[in-house]
Every structure is written in C-alpha cells, then in structure tokens.
C-alpha positions in Angstrom: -53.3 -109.2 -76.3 -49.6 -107.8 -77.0 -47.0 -110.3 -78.0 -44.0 -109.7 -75.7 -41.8 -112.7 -77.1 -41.5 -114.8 -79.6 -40.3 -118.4 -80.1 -40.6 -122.0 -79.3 -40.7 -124.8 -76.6 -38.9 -128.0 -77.2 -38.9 -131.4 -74.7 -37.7 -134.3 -76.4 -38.1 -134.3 -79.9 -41.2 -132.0 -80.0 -40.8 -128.2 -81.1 -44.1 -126.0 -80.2 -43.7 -122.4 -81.6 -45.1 -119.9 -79.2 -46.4 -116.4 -77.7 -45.8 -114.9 -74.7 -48.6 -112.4 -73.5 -48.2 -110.8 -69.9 -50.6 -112.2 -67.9 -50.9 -109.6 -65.0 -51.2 -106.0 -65.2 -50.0 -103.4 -62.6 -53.2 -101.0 -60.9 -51.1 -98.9 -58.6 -52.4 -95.3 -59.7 -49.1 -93.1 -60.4 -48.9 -89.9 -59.3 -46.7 -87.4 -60.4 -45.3 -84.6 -58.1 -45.3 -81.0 -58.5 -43.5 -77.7 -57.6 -46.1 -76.9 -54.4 -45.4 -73.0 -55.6 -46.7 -73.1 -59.1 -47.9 -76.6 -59.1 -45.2 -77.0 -62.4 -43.9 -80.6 -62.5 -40.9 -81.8 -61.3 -38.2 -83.0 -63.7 -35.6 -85.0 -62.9 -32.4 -84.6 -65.0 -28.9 -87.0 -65.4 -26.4 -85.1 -64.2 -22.4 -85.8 -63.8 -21.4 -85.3 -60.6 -18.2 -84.4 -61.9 -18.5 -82.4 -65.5 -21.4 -80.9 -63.4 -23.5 -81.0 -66.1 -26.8 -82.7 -67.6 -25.8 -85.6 -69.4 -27.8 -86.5 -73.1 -28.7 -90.2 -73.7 -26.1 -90.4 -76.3 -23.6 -89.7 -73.9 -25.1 -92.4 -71.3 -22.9 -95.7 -71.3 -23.5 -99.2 -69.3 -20.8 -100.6 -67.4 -20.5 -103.2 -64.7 -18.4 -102.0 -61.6 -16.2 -105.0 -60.2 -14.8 -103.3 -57.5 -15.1 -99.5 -55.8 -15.1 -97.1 -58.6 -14.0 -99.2 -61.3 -15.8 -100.4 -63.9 -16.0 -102.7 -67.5 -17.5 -100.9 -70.1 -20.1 -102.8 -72.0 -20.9 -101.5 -75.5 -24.7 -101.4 -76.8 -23.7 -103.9 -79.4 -22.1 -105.9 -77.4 -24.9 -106.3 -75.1 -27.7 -106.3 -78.7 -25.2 -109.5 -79.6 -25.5 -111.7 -76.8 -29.2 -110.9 -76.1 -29.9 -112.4 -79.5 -27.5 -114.9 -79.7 -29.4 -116.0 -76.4 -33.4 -115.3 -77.2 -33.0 -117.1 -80.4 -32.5 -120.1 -78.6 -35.6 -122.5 -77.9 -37.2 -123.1 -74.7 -35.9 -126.2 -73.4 -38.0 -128.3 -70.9 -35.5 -129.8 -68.6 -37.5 -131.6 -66.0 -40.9 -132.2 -64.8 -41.6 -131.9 -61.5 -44.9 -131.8 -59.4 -46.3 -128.4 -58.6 -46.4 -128.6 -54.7 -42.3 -129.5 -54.7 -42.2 -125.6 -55.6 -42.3 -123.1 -53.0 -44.7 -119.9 -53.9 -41.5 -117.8 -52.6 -39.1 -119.0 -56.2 -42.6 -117.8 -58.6 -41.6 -113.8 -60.1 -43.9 -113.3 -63.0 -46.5 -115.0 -65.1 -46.7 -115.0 -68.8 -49.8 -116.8 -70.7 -48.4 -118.8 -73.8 -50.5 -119.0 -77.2 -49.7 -121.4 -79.9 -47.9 -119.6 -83.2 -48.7 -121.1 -86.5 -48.0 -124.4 -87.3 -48.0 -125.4 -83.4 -51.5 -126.0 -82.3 -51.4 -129.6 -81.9 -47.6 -129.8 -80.2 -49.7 -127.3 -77.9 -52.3 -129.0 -77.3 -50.2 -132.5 -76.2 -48.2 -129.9 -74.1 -51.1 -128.9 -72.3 -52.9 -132.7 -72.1 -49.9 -134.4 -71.2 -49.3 -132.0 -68.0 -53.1 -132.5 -67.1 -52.5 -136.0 -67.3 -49.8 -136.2 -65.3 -50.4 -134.1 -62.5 -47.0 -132.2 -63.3 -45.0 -129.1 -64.6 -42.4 -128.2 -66.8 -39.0 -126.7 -65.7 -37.7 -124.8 -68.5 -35.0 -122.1 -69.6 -35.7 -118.8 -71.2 -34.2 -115.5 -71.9 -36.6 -112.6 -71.3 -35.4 -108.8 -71.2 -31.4 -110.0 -71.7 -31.5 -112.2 -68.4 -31.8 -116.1 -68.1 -34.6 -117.7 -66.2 -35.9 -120.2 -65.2 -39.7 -120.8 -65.5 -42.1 -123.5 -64.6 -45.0 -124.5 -67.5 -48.1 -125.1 -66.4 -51.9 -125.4 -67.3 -54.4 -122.7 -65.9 -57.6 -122.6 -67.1 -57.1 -124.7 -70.2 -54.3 -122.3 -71.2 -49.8 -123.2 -71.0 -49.1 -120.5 -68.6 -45.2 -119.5 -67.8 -44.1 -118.6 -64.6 -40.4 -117.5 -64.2 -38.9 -118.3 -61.1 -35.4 -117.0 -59.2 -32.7 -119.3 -58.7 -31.8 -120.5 -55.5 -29.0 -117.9 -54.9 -31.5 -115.0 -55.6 -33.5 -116.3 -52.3 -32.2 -115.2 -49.4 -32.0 -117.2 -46.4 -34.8 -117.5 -43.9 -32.3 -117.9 -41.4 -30.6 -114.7 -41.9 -34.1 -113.1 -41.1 -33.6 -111.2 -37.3 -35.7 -111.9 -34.0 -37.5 -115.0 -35.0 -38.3 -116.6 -32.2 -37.7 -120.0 -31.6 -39.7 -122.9 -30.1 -42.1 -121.3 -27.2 -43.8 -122.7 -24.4 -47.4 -122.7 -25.9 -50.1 -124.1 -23.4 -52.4 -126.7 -25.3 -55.5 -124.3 -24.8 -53.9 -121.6 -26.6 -53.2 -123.5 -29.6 -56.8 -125.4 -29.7 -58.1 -122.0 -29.7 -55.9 -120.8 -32.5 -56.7 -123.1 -34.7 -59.8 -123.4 -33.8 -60.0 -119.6 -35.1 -58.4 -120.8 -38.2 -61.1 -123.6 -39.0 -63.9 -120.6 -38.4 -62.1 -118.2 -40.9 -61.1 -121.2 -43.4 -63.0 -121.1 -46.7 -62.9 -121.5 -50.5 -60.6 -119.1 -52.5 -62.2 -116.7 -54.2 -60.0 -114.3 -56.0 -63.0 -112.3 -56.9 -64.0 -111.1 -53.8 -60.8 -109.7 -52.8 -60.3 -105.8 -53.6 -58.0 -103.4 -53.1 -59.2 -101.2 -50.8 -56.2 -98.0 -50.8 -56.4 -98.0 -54.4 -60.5 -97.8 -54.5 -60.3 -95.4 -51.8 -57.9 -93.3 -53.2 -59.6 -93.5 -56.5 -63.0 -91.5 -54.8 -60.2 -89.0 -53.4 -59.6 -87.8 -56.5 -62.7 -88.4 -57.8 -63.9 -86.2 -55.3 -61.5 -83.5 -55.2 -62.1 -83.5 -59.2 -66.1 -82.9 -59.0 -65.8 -80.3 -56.1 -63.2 -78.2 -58.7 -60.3 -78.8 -56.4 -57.7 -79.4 -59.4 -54.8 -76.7 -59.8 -53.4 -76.0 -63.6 -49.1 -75.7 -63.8 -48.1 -72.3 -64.3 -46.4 -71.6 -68.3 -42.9 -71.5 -68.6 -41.1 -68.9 -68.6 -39.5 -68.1 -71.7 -35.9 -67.2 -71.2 -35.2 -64.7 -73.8 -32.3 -65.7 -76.5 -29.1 -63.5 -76.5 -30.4 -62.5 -80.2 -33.1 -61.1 -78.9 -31.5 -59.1 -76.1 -29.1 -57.5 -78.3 -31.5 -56.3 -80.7 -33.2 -54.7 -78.2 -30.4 -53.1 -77.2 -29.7 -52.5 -80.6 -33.0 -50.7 -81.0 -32.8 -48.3 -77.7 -29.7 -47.1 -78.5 -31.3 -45.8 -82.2 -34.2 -44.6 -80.2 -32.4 -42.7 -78.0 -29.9 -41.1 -80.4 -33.0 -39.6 -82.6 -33.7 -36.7 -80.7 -30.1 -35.8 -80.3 -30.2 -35.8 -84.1 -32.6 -33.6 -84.6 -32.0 -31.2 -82.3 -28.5 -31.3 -84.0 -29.9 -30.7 -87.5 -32.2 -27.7 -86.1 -29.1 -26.1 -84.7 -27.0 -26.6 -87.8 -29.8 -24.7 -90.0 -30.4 -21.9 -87.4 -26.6 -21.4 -87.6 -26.3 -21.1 -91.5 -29.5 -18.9 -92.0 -28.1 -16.5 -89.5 -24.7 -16.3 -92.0 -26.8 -15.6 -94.9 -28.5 -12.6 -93.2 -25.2 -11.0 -91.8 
C-alpha cells in the first residue's frame, strides 16, 4: 500500500512514528470526450485572456486575490517553505473525545495509519488504550499544505485517521431554503411511518451495497466493445514547417526554369552554326 505521509503521533510524553496509506479509492469510470467529427480528443489549453495566448507551466504563477482583480503573489518557495516548516511537525493529540459527540457531516477523508520502525509498541498502546476507553483522538495535521483536523480511531484492529472540516467550513443548516417547520402530522401517519421504518431496519452490511450506474455503465461499454462499436481518432495533421515550404518553392522554380534553358541553349547553337555556313 503507497505511503502518502510520513511522520509521527505524539499525546503526552509518547511519540509513535507513523504511515499514512489512503484508505478509500475513487471507482467513478472517467471518460474522456472527443471531437464528434473525427472522434480526435479534446484538449484543453491555459490561455491569457489578455496576451491571448497559451500560457507554459513556467510561466503559471499562484497568487491569492484579496479583493476584485487584485492579488498577492505567492512564490513556489515560499509556499515549499511553509509546507515543510509545517509537515515536519508531529501529530499532536489534543483531546479525546467519544465517537458519537461527532457528527458524520465534520468526517472528509480517511487515512489508515501503520506503525514506522521503532514504533510498534507506542502503536499498539495507541490502539489498546482507545479500545479501552471507548474514545478517539482529536489531533492536528498538515496534509497537501493545509491544516486539519483529524479524529484517531480503531477500525478493524487498525489506527485509522479521519480528517474532519472545522466548524466554519460547515455551513449552516439554517441557511438551507424551504425546510418546513413543525407540521400537523395525525398520530396514524407517524405509527405507520415508523412502522415502515422497523420493517426496512436491519444489520449494516456494507457488502451488499453496489453501485449500480457504475455496473451498468460498465456492460455499456462492455457491450458496445464486443459488438465492434469503438471509433479510432483520426492522425494529426502535420502542418508543414516554413523550411519545408520554401524549398519546395525553391525546387519548382528550378523545375520550371529547365526547359526555358534548354530551349535557350538549342537556339543559341542553331544561331552560331548558321554563321559558320554563311
């Protein structure tokens, strides 16, 4: 499993060098679109909107805009500095906490953690201690040059990492339009709703649980593939150089003189035989 980060947990006075491994992968099947002419695909350039013209990665800058078409320019070593400055920094558990205090809405991603060398048994009391206890750790990490926070937690007799988003980065359910408020509800109506939910309530069971669009739309292609209904992107044209366009013209313009020549030269020798005779 790929290493995607390196370095270690601390809570109290005990250090625990670590691994992060992604724990999730994305299915979604990419497609890619095409010219529907030639079935060529599509490219998508960086262009200035000004210069009005394609703009090269070494010409690409970041910069944060405070206000309307102004911005602070951040240079790529500026940026390389504070990210390490920042990821070189331990882990620090700052709190435990029981599980259900967190709503599933603050959970972003999910990281599994392996023990580097020399940290097996601080990993192991990690992991014991947070059985033991029924709880999870609240801890700070930089991942991909941004803060987070992230909970610690046991799943399946593995530390498992889950960032989370700050409070600010969770919009308010208030905010959300047209929810209704407090309805009349007749007591039949909600007997019989939750009487629906007892009938449909069961065990989880993330195995049985597919995604149907993508498995669908994997025998789509699958199909079309078998049945030969696959297109091929036309070649390139080559757009000839302005070398080779001027030797070409260089080249007609000797063909075309070398009849002129010899017709020339015949004349010329007709001429001077005729002033030897006379």
């Amino acid at each position: 499993m790929h290493t995607i980060w390196k370095g270690s947990i601390s809570f109290g006075l005990v250090n625990i060098p670590i691994k992060l491994h992604t724990a999730t992968e994305d299915k979604d099947i990419k497609l890619r679109t095409l010219h529907k002419q030639c079935h060529s695909p599509i490219k998508y350039e960086k262009v200035c909107p000004v210069c009005d013209v394609e703009v090269k990665p070494e010409e690409i800058v970041k910069a944060y805009e405070y206000t309307k078409g102004k911005y602070v320019v951040l240079e790529d070593e500026e940026l390389e500095k504070l990210k390490k400055e920042n990821e070189d920094r331990a882990v620090e558990i700052v709190d435990f906490v029981k599980m259900e205090q967190i709503d599933p809405i603050y959970f972003d991603r999910t990281y599994f953690m392996s023990p580097s060398e020399g940290g097996v048994k601080a990993y192991s009391l990690l992991r014991k201690a947070l059985e033991e206890t029924a709880k999870v750790g609240l801890a700070r990490i930089v991942i991909r040059s941004k803060e987070q926070m992230a909970v610690i937690r046991v799943f399946e007799n593995t530390l498992l990492m889950e960032t989370i988003h700050y409070p600010d980065e969770v919009r308010k359910a208030s905010d959300v339009p047209n929810v209704p408020a407090e309805s009349d509800l007749s007591e039949k109506e909600l007997e019989t709703a939750m009487l629906l939910i007892d009938q449909l309530t069961s065990e989880f069971e993330p195995e049985k649980y597919t995604d149907e669009y993508r498995t669908a739309l994997m025998e789509l292609i699958e199909s079309k593939q078998n049945g030969q209904e696959t297109v091929t992107a036309a070649s390139a044209k080559e757009t000839p150089s302005n070398v080779t366009d001027l030797m070409a013209a260089l080249q007609a313009s000797i063909d075309k003189t070398k009849p002129q020549q010899k017709t020339g030269e015949k004349k010329k020798r007709v001429l001077t035989k005729m002033k030897k005779e006379a």
